[in-house]
C-alpha positions as CSV (number, residue, x, y, z in Angstrom):
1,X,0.0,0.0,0.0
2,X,0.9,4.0,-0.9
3,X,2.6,5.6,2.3
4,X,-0.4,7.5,3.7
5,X,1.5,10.7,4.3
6,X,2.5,10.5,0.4
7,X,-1.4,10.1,-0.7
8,X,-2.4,12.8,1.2
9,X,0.4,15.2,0.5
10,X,-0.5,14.1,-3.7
11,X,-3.8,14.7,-3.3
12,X,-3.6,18.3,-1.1
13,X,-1.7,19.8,-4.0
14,X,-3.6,18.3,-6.6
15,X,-7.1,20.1,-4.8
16,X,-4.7,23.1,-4.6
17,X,-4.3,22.7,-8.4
18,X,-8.0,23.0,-9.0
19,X,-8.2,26.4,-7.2
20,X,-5.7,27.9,-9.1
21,X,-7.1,30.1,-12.1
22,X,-5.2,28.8,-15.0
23,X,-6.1,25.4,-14.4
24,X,-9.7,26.6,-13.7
25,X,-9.8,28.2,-17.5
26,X,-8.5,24.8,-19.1
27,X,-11.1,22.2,-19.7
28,X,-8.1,19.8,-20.5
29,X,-6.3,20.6,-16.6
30,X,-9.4,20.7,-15.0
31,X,-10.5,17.6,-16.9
32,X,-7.1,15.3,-16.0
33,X,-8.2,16.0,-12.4
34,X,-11.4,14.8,-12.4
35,X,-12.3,11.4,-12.2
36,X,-15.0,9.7,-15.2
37,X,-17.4,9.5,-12.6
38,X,-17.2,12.7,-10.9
39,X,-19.9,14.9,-9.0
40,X,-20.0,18.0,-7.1
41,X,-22.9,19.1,-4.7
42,X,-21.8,23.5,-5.0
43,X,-22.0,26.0,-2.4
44,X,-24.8,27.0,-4.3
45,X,-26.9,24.1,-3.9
46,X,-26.6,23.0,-7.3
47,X,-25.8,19.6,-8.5
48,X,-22.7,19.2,-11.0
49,X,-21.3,16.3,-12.9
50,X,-17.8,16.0,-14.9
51,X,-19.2,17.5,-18.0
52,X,-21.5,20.4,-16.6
53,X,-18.4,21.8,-13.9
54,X,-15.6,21.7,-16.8
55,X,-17.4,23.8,-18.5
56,X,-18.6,26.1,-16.1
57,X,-15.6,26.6,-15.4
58,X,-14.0,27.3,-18.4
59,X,-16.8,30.1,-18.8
60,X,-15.3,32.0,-16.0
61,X,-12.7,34.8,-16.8
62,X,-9.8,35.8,-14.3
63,X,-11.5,39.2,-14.8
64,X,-15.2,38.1,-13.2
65,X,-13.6,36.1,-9.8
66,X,-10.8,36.7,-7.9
67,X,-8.5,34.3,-6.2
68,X,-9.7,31.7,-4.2
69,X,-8.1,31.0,-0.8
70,X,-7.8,27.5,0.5
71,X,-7.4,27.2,5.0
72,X,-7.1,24.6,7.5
73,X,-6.7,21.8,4.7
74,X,-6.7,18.0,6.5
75,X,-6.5,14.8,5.2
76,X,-7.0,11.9,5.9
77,X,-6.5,7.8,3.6
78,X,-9.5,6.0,3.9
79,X,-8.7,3.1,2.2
80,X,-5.8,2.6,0.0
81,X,-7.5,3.9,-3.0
82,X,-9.2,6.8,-1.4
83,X,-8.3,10.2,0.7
84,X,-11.1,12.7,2.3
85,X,-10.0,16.3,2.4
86,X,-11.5,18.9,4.4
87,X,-10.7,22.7,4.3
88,X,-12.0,26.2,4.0
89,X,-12.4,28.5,0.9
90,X,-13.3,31.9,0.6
91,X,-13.5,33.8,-2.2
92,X,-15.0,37.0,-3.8
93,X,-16.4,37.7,-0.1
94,X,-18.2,34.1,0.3
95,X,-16.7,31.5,2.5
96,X,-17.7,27.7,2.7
97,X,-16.7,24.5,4.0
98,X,-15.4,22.2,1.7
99,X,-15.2,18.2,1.5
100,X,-13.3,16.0,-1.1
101,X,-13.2,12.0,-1.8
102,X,-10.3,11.2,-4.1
103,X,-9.9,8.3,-6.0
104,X,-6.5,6.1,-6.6
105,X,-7.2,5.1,-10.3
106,X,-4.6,3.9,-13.0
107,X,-3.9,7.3,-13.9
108,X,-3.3,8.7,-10.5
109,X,-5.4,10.3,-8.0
110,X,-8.5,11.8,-9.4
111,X,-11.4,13.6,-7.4
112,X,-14.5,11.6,-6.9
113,X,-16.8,13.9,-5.0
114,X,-16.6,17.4,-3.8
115,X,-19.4,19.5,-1.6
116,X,-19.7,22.9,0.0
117,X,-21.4,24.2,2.3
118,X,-21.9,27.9,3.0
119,X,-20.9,29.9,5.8
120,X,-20.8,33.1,7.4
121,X,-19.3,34.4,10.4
């Protein structure tokens, strides 16, 4: 089995990769992170699978959002083919929690599930 320590430290940069805004504008970046099966319950309430958040995402311009800031990421391997983040965004004035599943597959670690859940102060 993967050195736990390793899978978590993989998969905290790889989340990290997914809030940076060049990745965020490129279906193909945002695409080799996210597994076939991917789903994403938003701060917004809204449901989103692979398809529907790549190309939100791509719609977004650096102009319209500002940077998002990750806190207080943890992580913890579940199994030896999955690791749970949890950690803390805020962005453009709106802050949520934030939960991840990602998935060992034979291309590397891809993310699973992701929710968020609004929060004020």
């Amino acid at each position: 089995m993967p050195d736990r320590a390793e899978a978590v430290d993989v998969v905290m940069a790889r989340e990290l990769r997914l809030l940076e805004p060049e990745v965020r504008a490129s279906p193909e970046r945002v695409g080799a992170l996210l597994h076939p099966e991917f789903h994403e319950f938003g701060a917004s309430g809204r449901h989103w699978d692979r398809a529907s958040i790549i190309a939100a995402l791509a719609g977004i311009t650096d102009q319209e959002s500002g940077p998002i800031t990750a806190t207080g990421m943890k992580g913890v391997q579940l199994a030896p083919d999955v690791v749970h983040l949890t950690f803390d965004t805020e962005h453009d004035g709106s802050r949520a929690h934030r939960s991840s599943l990602w998935r060992l597959t034979a291309g590397g670690w891809l993310l699973y599930f992701h929710q968020a859940t609004p929060f004020g102060e």
